[in-house]
N, C-alpha and C positions, 0 to 999 in steps of 0.2 A: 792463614791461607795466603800463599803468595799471591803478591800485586800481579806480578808479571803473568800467573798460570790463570791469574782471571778474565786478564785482558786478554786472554790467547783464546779464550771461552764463549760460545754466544749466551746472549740470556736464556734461552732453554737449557742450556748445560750448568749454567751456572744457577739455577733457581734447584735443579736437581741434584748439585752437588751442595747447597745451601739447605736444602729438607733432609739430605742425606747426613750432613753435617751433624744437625739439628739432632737428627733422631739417634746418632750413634754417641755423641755427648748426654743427653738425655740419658741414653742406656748406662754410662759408665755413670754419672754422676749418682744416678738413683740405685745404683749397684753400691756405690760409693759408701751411701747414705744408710742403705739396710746394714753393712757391713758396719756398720759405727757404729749404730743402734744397738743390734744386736752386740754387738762387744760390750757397748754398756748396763745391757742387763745380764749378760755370763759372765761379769767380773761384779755384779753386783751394785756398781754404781749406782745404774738404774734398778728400781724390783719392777719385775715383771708382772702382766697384771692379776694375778692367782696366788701372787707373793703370798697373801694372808690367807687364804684359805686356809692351811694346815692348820695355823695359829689358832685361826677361831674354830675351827675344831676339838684343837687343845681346851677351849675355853668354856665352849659347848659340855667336852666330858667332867671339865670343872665341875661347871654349873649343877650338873647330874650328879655326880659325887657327892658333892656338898647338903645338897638338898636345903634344907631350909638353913641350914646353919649358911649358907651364903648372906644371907641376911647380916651378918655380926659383920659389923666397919672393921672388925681384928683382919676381915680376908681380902679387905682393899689393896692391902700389900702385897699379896697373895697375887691378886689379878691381875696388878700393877706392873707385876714381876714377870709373871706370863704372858702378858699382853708387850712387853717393851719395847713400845712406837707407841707415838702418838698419831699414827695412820689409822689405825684400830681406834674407835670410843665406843664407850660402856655405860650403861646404867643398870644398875639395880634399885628396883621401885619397891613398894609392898602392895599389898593386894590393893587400898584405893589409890592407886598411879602414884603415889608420891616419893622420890628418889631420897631413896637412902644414901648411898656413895655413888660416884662417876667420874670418868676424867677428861670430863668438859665442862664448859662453863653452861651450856643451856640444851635443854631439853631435846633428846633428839627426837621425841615425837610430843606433840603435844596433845595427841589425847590422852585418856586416863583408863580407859579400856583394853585391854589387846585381846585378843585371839585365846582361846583354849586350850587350843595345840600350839607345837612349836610352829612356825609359820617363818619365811624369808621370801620379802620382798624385795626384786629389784627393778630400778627406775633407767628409764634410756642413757640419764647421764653417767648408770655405771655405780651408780649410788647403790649398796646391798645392806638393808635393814632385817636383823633376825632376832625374831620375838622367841624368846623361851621362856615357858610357862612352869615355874616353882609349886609341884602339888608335897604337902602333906598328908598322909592320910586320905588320898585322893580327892584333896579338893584344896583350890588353889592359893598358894599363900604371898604371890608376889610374881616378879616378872624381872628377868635380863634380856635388855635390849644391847647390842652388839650391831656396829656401822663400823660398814666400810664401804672402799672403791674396787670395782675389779677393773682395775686401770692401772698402767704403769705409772711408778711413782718415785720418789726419792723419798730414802731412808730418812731425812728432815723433812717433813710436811712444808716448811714455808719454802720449798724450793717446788711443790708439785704444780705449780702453774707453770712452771720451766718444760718439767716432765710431760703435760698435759702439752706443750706445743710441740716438745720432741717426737710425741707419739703423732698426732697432728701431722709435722711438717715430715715425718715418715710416710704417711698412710698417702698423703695430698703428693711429695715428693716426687714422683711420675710427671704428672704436671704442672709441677711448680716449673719444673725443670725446662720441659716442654714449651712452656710460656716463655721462661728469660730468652730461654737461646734462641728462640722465632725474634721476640723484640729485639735481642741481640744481633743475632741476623739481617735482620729486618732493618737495621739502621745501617748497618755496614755494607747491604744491598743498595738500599736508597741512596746513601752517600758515596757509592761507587757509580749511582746513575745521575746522583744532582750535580754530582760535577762536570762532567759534559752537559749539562742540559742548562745550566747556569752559565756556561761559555756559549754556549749556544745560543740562549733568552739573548744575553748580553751582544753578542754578536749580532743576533738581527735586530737590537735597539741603534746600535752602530752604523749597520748599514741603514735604516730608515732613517738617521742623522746627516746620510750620506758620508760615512766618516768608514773607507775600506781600507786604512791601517793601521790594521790590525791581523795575526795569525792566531789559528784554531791550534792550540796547542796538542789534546789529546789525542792520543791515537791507542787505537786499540782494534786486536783481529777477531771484533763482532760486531752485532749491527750495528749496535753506537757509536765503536770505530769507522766504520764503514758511513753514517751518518756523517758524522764530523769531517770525514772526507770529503766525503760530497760535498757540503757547507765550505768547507775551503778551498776545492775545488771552482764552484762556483762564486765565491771573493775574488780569488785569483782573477777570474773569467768576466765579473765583473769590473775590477781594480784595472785590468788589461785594456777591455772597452773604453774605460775611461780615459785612461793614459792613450790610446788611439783615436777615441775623439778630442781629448785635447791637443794630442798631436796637428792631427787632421784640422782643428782651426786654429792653431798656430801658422800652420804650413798654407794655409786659405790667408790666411792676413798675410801671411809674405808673400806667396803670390801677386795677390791684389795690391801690395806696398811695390813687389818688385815689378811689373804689369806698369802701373801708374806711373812709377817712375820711369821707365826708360818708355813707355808711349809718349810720356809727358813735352821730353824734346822734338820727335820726329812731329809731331802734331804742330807742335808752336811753331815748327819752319814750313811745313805744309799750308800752315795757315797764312803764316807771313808771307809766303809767294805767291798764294791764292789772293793775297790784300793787295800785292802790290799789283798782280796782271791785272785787276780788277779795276784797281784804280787809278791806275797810268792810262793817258789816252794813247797816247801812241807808242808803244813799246816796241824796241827793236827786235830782230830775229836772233839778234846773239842773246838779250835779256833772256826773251822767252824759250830759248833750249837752255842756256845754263838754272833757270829757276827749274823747267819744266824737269831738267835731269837731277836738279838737287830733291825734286818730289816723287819724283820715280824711286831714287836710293832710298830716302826714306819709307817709301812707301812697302821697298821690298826688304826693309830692315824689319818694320810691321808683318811683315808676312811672317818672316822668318821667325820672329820671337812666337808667334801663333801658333806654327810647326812645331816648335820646342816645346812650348807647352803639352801639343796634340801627343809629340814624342814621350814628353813625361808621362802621362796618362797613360798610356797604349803601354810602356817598360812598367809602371806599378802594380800593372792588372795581374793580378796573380796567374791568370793563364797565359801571359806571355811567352812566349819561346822564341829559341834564336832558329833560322836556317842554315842548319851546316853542312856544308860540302870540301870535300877533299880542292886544299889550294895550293900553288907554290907562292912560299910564301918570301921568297925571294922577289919575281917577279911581283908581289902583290906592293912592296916595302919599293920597290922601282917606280914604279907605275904610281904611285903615291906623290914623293918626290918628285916628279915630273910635273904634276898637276900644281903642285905650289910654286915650279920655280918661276912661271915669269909674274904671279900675286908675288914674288921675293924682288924679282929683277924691277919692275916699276919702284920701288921702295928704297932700290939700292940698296939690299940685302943678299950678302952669300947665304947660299942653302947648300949643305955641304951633307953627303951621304957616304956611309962606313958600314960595309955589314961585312962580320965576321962570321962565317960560318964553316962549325966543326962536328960538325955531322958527319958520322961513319957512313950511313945511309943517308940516299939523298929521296927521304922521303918526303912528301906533300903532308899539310899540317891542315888540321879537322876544324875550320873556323865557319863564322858567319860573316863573309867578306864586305858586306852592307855594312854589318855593325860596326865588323871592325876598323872598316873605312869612315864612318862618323867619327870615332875615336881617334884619329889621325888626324882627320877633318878639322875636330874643334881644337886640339892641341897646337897644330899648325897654324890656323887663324890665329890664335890666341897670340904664339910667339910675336907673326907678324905685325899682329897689333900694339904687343907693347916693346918690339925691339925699333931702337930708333934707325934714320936713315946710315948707310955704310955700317949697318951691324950685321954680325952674322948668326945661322940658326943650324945647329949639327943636328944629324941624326945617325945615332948609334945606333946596329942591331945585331947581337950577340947567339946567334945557332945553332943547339946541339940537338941529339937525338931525339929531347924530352921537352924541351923547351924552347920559346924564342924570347928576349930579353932586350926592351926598348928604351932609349936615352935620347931624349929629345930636350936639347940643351940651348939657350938664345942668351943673347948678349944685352939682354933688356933690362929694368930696372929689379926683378928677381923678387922674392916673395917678405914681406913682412912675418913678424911671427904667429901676429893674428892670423895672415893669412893658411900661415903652412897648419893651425890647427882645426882652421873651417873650410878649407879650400874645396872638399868636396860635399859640403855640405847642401841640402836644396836653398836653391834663392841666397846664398850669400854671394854677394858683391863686393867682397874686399872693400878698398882704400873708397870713400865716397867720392874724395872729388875727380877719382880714376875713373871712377865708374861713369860719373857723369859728362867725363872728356867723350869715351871709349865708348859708353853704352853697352849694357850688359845686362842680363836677367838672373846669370849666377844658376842657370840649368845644363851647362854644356859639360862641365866635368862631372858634374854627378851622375848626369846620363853615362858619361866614360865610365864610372862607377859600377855603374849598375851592368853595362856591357860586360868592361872585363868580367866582372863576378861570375855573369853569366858562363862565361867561357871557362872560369874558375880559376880565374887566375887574381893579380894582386896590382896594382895602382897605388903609387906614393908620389908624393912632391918634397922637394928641396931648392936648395941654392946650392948653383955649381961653383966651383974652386976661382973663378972669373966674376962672382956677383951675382952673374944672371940666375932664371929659372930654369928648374930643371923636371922636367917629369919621368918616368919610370914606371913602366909595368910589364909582367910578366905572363905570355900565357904560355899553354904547356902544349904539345904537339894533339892528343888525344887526349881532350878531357873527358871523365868517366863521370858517370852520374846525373849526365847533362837532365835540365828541368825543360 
């Protein structure tokens, strides 16, 4: 029985093709079996069980024939010769029971008695004993007893216990047959269901170990297939769980690392100017607005990092959505630039703006101009912050019907390679003691991350052909499928 036509089968089909199996083997085997049999008694091999009857009939008209001259040991040979099998035994007694000739070694009845008439007895095991009574003169002068089996036999008597199971394992044959091939079945059933149910045992010893890997290998198109899905189904679903709460405090401890750390300065100078107004008696008015404003910046750099985080939360939630409306996104990429250039101009930073645009049509482009002004927002800041004084920051933007395509390139010290492979990662901070000059929480480009996505577009980092960093992303004029 194919593997594969089993597994296609539920257990109710497959118990039905397994009885059906059962009984149509059965049928041919026990057809099998008569057919042999019988072959072995119409070739003779075997005798069948009436073999002797004719014989002892022959033996019978003997007997009668002869009459009392049976008696004379001259007709042993006589009998002998008649008789030829040692299937058939004989005796001839005289009137008090006692055996004159025979061709056994012991008596086959031991009484001394018999019957008047001829008489034939037979016994359940098939045993046929036949008394015949020798009259002279009408009265009785002796007795021939004649045994046999009416049972199939072999023409060599020491083989009839052969005969005697052949006939047996004929007659029982039906259900012999009936029995294997159920057990036979029956194991090939069970071993077809302990193997899933052993991956299975095994698998939830695994998971109560808390150990989820591992995969449910079986499959199959019935309940137990359907079982063993589910099971691994729900591995998966737990395996996932897990990998997300480990995620998730992972992501809580960097947090709480990246948090601490950049609170950690704005606090210590807060503090510090709070120690000194405090404990100066007289402090001047220029002290106290340059302390009061160096608590102020800090205080609104705390803020900000707060918001970041509020932002991160609020972009994770799975029901987030962007608001898009039809924009020019010319004028948006203007209006942009503008806003950075005198945070550029205090710095002594050129900010320098290039849009190329080849656009057949000058259509407006389906954005969320909030978001995607954050994304401009922290790029921008970013350059400014690490481009030093007399450096310059380009921005490239490329136009067409499908797409708008951003290069925002700065003259700063430009990306390590650690950086360029974690750079959007949550909470990484690059270069430590960059981070600790600049102060950072390492949430602004991820959030860009997760904006562009939104908009379905794509975000990379490099280093430009100058050293510096360079960022790059792409969104598309009408993205489809929006979440």
């Amino acid at each position: 029985m194919g593997k594969n036509l089993v597994h296609h089968l539920s257990i109710r089909k497959q118990f039905i093709l397994f009885s059906f199996t059962v009984m149509i083997l059965s049928f041919v085997f026990t057809l099998i079996t008569y057919i042999l049999f019988f072959y072995l008694i119409n070739t003779n091999i075997l005798l069948r069980s009436d073999y002797h009857v004719p014989k002892v009939q022959k033996l019978r008209d003997f007997v009668y024939e002869k009459g009392s001259l049976i008696f004379d040991q001259e007709n042993q040979k006589v009998f002998d010769a008649l008789v030829h099998s040692t299937n058939i035994k004989y005796e001839v007694r005289n009137f008090n029971g006692d055996i004159l000739y025979s061709n056994t070694g012991k008596p086959l009845d031991e009484q001394r008695q018999f019957p008047s008439e001829e008489k034939t007895i037979t016994r359940l095991t098939g045993k046929v004993t036949k008394y015949i009574p020798v009259y002279v003169d009408n009265h009785i002068q002796g007795y021939v007893l004649i045994q046999y089996y009416l049972r199939v036999s072999f023409p060599d008597p020491r083989y009839n216990f052969l005969a005697l199971f052949l006939e047996l394992f004929t007659f029982f044959s039906p259900l012999f047959y009936l029995v294997l091939f159920i057990i036979i079945f029956a194991k090939l059933f069970s071993k077809h269901i302990n193997i899933p149910m052993k991956e299975l045992i095994h698998a939830a010893e695994k998971i109560r170990n808390h150990d989820l890997d591992f995969t449910i290998a079986f499959d199959a198109d019935n309940e137990i297939g359907l079982l063993c899905r589910a099971f691994e189904k729900m591995r998966k679903e737990l395996h996932d769980s897990l990998i997300r709460e480990w995620r998730q405090e992972e992501e809580r401890r960097d947090m709480i690392r990246a948090l601490s750390h950049d609170l950690r300065t704005p606090l210590t100078i807060i503090k510090g100017h709070a120690e000194v107004l405090i404990n100066k008696s007289n402090p001047d008015i220029d002290m106290i607005k340059r302390y009061l404003s160096s608590i102020e910046k800090n205080t609104d750099y705390m803020i900000g990092l707060i918001e970041n985080i509020n932002e991160l939360s609020k972009m994770e939630n799975p029901d987030f959505t962007l608001r898009f409306r039809l924009e020019n996104i010319i004028h948006f990429i203007e209006t942009k630039a503008k806003d950075f250039q005198t945070l550029a101009f205090r710095k002594k930073i050129s900010l320098s703006v290039k849009i190329n645009d080849v656009r057949k049509y000058n259509h407006p482009f389906f954005i969320d101009p909030v978001r995607l002004s954050q994304v401009m927002d922290n790029i921008l800041s970013n350059s400014i912050r690490f481009t030093p004084e007399n450096g310059c920051i380009a921005i490239h933007a490329t136009i067409d019907d499908h797409k708008a395509h951003f290069e925002i390139t700065d003259s700063g010290p430009g990306f390590s390679k650690r950086d360029l492979a974690n750079l959007f990662k949550k909470f990484y901070q690059g270069d430590l003691s960059r981070s600790q000059e600049k102060g950072h929480a390492g949430i602004g480009l991820y959030l860009c991350k997760i904006i562009i996505e939104k908009h379905k577009g794509s975000i990379t980092a490099r280093n430009s052909d100058r050293g510096g960093a360079c960022i790059e992303f792409i969104i598309p004029s009408h993205p489809e499928n929006l979440s």
